[in-house]
C-alpha positions as CSV (number, residue, x, y, z in Angstrom):
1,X,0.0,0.0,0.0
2,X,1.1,3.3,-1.1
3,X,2.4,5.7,0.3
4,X,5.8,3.9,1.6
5,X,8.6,5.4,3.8
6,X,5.7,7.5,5.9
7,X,5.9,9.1,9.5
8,X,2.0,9.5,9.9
9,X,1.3,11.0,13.6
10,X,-2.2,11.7,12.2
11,X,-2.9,11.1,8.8
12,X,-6.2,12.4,7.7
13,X,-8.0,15.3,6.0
14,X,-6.4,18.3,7.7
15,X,-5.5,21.7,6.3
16,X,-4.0,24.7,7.6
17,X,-6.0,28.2,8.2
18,X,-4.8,31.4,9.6
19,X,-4.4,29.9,12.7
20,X,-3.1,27.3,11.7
21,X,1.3,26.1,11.8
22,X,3.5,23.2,11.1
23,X,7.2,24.2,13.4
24,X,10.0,21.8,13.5
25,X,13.0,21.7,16.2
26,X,16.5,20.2,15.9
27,X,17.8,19.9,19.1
28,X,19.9,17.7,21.5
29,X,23.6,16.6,21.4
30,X,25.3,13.9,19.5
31,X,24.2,10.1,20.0
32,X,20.8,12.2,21.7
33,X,19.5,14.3,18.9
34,X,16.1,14.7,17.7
35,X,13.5,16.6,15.2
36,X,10.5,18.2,16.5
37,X,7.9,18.5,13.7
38,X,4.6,20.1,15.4
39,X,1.3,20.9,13.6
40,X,-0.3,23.6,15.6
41,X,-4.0,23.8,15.5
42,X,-4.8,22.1,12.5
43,X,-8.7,22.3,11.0
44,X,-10.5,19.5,9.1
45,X,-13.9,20.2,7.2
46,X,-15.8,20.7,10.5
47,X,-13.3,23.0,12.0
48,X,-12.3,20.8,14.4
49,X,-8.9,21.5,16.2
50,X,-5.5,19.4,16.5
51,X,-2.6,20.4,17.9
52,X,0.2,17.2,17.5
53,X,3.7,16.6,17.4
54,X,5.9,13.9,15.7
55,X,9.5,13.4,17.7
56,X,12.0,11.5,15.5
57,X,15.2,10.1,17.6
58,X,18.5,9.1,16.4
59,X,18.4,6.3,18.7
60,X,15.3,5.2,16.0
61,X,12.5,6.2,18.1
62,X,9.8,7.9,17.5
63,X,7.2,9.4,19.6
64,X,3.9,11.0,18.6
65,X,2.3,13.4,21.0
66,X,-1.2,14.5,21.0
67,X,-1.6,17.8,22.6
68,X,-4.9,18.9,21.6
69,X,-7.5,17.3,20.0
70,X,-10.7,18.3,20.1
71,X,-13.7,16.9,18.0
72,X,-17.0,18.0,17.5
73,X,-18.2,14.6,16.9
74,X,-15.9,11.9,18.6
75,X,-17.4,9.1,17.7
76,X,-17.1,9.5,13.9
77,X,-13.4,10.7,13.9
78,X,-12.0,7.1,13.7
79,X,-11.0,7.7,10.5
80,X,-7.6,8.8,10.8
81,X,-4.5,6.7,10.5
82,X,-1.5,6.3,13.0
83,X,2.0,4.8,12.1
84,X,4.7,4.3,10.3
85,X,6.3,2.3,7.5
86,X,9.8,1.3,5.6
87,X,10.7,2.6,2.3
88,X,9.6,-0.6,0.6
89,X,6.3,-1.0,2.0
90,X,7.2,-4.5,3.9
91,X,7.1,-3.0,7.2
92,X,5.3,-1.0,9.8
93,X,3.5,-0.7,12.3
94,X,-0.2,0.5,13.2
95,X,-1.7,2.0,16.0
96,X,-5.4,1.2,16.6
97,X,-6.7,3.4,18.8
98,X,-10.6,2.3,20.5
99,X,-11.9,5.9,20.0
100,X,-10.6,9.1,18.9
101,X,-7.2,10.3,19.6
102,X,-7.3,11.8,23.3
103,X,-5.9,15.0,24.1
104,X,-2.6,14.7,26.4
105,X,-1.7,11.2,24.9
106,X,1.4,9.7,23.3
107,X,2.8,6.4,21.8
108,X,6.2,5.7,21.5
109,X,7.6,3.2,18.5
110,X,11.2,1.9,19.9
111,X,13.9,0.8,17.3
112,X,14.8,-3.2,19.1
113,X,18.1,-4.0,19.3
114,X,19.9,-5.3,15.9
115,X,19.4,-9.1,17.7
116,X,16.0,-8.4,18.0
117,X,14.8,-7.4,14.5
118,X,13.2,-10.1,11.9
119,X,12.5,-9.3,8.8
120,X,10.1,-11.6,6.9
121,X,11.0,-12.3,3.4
122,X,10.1,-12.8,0.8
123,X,7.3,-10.0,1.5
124,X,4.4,-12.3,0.2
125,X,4.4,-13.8,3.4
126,X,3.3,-11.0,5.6
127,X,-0.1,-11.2,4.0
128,X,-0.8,-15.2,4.4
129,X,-1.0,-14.8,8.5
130,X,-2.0,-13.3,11.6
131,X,-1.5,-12.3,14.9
132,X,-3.8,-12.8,17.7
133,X,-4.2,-12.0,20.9
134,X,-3.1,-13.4,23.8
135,X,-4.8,-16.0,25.4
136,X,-7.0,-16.3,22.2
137,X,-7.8,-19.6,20.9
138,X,-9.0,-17.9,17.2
């Protein structure tokens, strides 16, 4: 699925307005740095409000922060999408949330240790599975 080598803190139909920004920060010290990339008060077609940030780490991190959120009607606002993926479009991950994004939440993604990263191949085979979870007997 297309588009590959994405960053997506909260990908859905947002555009900017006049009060509207997208910042970014380069900060920290070598073997600690990190980029900032913020998008202040963002608006969909209801005028809802987000305010998130997307913190990339050169230790391979990456944290998503939700500052503010606000919906005018939660419960149809499921329809954005949270994650990441590799330049080939083999790997990622998804977050699912159960409702809406919630203002003051994060999620971290953490890099794993070079012994502790798989990579299925060919590619094909990512599709002819599942996980479940635990304790499930599907």
């Amino acid at each position: 699925m297309r588009p590959n080598d994405i960053v997506a803190p909260f990908w859905a139909g947002l555009w900017m307005d006049g009060h509207s920004r997208v910042r970014y920060l380069l900060a920290g010290t070598p073997t600690n740095r990190y980029l900032a990339v913020e998008w202040h008060r963002m608006t969909n077609y209801r005028g809802d409000r987000f305010t998130f940030q997307a913190v990339l780490r050169e230790s391979g991190d990456i944290d998503f922060r939700y500052q503010n959120m606000i919906y005018t009607q939660p419960e149809t606002d499921l329809a954005s999408i949270i994650g990441i993926e590799d330049s080939f479009g083999y790997e990622g991950l998804r977050y699912w949330p159960s409702g809406p994004v919630a203002s003051g939440t994060a999620l971290r993604f953490v890099r794993p240790a070079p012994s502790a990263r798989v990579r299925i191949w060919p590619p094909t085979l990512a599709d002819q599975g599942q996980f479940t979870a635990a304790g499930s007997t599907e």
